[in-house]
N, C-alpha and C positions, 0 to 999 in steps of 0.2 A: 504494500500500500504506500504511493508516494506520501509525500510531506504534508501539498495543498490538502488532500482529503484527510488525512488524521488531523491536520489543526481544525478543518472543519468539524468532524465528528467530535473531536475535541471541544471546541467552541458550545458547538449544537447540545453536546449533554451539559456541560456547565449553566445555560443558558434554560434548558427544560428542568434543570432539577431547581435551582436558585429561584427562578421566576415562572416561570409558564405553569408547571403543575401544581404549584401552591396557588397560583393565583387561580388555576380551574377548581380546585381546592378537591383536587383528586390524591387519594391518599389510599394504600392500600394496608394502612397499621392496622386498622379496625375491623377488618374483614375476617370473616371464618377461614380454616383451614391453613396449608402451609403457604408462608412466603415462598414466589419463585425467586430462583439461582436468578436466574436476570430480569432484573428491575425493569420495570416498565420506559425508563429513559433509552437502557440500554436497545429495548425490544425499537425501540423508534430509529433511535441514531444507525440499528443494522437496516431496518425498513429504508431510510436515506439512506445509505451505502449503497444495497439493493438496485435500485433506482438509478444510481448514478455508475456503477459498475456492471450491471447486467439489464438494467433495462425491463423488458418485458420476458427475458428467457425463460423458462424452468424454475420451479423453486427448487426443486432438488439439485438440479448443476449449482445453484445460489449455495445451497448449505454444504454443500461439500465443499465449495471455493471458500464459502469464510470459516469453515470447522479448520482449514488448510493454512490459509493466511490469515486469517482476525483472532484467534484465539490469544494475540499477545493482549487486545483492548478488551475483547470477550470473550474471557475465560470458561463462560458458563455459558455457553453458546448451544443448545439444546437439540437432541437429531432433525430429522423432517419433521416428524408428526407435530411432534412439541414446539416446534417454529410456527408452524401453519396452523395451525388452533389458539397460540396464543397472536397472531397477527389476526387472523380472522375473527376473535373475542373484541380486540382493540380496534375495533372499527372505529365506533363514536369520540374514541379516544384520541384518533390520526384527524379525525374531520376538526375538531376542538382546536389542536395543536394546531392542526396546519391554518386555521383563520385565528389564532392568536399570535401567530408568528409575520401572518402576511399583515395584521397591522403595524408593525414595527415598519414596515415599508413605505416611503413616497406616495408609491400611486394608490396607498389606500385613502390617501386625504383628496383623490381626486372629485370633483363634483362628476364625474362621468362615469357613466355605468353603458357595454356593450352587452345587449340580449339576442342571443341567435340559438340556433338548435340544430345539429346534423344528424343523421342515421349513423348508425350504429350495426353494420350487417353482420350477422351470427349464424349463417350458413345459407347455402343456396340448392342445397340435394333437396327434392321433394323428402324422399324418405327418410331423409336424415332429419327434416324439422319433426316425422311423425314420433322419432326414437327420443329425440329432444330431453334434455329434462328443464330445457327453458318453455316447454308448450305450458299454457296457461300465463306467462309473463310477458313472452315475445308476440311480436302478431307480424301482419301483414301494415306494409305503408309505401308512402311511394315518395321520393327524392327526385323533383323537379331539376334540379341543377345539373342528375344524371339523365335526368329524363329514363327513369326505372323504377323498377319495384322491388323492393329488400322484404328480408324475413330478420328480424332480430329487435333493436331499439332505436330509441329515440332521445338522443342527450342531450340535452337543456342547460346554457352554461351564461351565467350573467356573470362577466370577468371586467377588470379596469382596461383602460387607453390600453398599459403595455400588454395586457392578456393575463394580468395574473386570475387566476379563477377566484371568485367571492361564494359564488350560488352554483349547486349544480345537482345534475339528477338526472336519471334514466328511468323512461315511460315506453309503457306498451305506445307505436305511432300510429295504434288509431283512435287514443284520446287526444285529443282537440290542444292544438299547442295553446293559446290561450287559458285553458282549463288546467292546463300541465302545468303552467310556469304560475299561477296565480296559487295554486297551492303550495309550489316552492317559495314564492316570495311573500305568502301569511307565514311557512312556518319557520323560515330565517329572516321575518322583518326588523328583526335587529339589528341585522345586517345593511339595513338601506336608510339612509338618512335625510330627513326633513330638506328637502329642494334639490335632489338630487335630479339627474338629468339621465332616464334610462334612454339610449336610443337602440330602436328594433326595428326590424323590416315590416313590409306588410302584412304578414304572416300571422301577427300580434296586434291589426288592428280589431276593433270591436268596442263597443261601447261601456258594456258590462265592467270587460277589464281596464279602460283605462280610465271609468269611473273609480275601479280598486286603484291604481296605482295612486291615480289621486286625492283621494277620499281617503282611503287606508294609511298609506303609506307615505303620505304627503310630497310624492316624487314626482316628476314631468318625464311624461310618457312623449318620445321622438319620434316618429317616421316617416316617408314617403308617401303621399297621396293615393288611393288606390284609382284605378281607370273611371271608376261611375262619382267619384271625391273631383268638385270642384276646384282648381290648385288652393294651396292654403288651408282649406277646406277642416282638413283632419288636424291633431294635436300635434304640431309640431310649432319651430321657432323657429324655423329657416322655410325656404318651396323646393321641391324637389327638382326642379327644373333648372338649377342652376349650374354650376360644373361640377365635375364628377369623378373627382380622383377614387382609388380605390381606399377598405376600410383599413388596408395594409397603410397607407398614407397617412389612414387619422391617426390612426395609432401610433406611427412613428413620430408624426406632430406632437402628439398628445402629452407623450412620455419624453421628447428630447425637450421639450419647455418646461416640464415640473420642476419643483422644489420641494423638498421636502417639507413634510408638515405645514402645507397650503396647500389650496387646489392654485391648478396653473392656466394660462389666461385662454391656451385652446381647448380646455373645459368648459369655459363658461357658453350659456346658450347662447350668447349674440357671435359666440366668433364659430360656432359649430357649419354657419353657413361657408364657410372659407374651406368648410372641410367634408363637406354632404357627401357622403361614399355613395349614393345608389342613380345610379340614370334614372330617367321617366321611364317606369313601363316596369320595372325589376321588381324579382320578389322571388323565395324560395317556397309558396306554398303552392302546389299543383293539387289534380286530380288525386282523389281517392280513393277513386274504385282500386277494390285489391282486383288480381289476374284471375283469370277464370278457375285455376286448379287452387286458389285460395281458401281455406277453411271457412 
């Protein structure tokens, strides 16, 4: 393990045991049964290793590489099984950290929030969806942008300018994206702050919900006018009709102007016109109909 990543992992436990799990006020003294060999900072800081050293591989190539080389930092480094049941136990635990950590961040102080959703495909054999142990969760949905029809999910991600994730979830795509993100943004509405500025595509227009965003949540809901939406028409602060860089663009805007602990001036709603990612006419939500041999 080079340098850079053990001062990191180094940093990273320092930093979860001192402050982030006290202040989640997650403590595992008072619990039944036996303390594990490796503390829960350590179970994180191998999860970051993980991730930055193999990516999406194998968990078992992962444990046998760090039972190999990490046992200098983690001694108590536990076989497969006991790796993968205690990471998969520590779910609500990793989702916790990882937004009490991205606010230590710049671009959580920005006023700008990106809302979009892509598929998610999890196989494309007929009879492989029938064997599934995802039927009942996954469905049928169709990806306008491919101009096709998937069998798997639907990820729903409200992230800052630079892309860091805030919000995010995976839904059957043939509940209604509106419906989908409005129950991810009541049950992390702590997460979205009074005047914020969500922008979405048309995909997330509707009345209902950007009555929620703003009523609820006290946010301003962005978008592009839909074709039967006289220009201006719908909830936005800018017209769609004006130029058209891509949302690669806003984001690189967004993020090369911040400051820390302020939002930054291509946040705010009046300069978002300078920055409108979508042409006249754009939008990621197509046809529904699932294909014929669909359940």
């Amino acid at each position: 393990m080079n340098n850079k990543l053990n001062t990191l992992l180094t940093t990273l436990y320092v930093t979860l045991v001192d402050r982030v799990l006290p202040d989640l006020d997650y403590d595992r003294t008072h619990r039944p049964g036996r303390r594990p060999a490796l503390d829960d900072a350590e179970l994180l800081c191998l999860a970051v290793a993980q991730h930055l050293l193999h990516g999406s591989s194998s968990e078992s190539r992962w444990v046998r590489y760090a039972r190999a080389h990490l046992t200098g930092m983690f001694p108590a480094m536990p076989q497969q099984s006991g790796y993968n049941k205690r990471i998969r136990a520590a779910g609500p635990l990793i989702s916790a950290v990882i937004t009490a950590l991205a606010k230590d961040t710049a671009s959580w102080h920005e006023i700008l929030r990106l809302l979009d959703s892509t598929p998610v495909p999890c196989d494309t054999s007929r009879e492989t969806v029938k064997r599934s142990d995802l039927v009942g969760h996954a469905g049928y949905g169709y990806c306008a942008s491919h101009s096709r029809f998937f069998w798997g999910f639907r990820l729903y991600l409200v992230c800052t300018p630079d892309g860091m994730p805030v919000i995010w979830g995976l839904a059957n795509p043939k509940i209604g994206e509106r419906e989908t993100t409005q129950v991810l943004l009541d049950h992390d509405c702590h997460l979205v702050h009074d005047g914020q500025v969500i922008l979405a595509d048309k995909g997330f227009a509707g009345k209902e919900f950007e009555a929620f965003v703003t009523d609820e949540l006290g946010a301003h809901l962005v978008r592009p006018d839909r074709k039967d939406e006289s220009p201006g028409s719908g909830p936005s602060v800018v017209s769609a009709s004006g130029s058209s860089p891509s949302s690669t663009r806003l984001k690189a805007n967004s993020a090369s102007s911040s400051t820390a602990g302020a939002p930054s001036k291509a946040s705010t709603p009046e300069s978002l016109r300078n920055f409108w990612p979508w042409p006249p006419g754009s939008g990621t939500t197509g046809s529904s109909t699932p294909p014929t041999n669909a359940p």
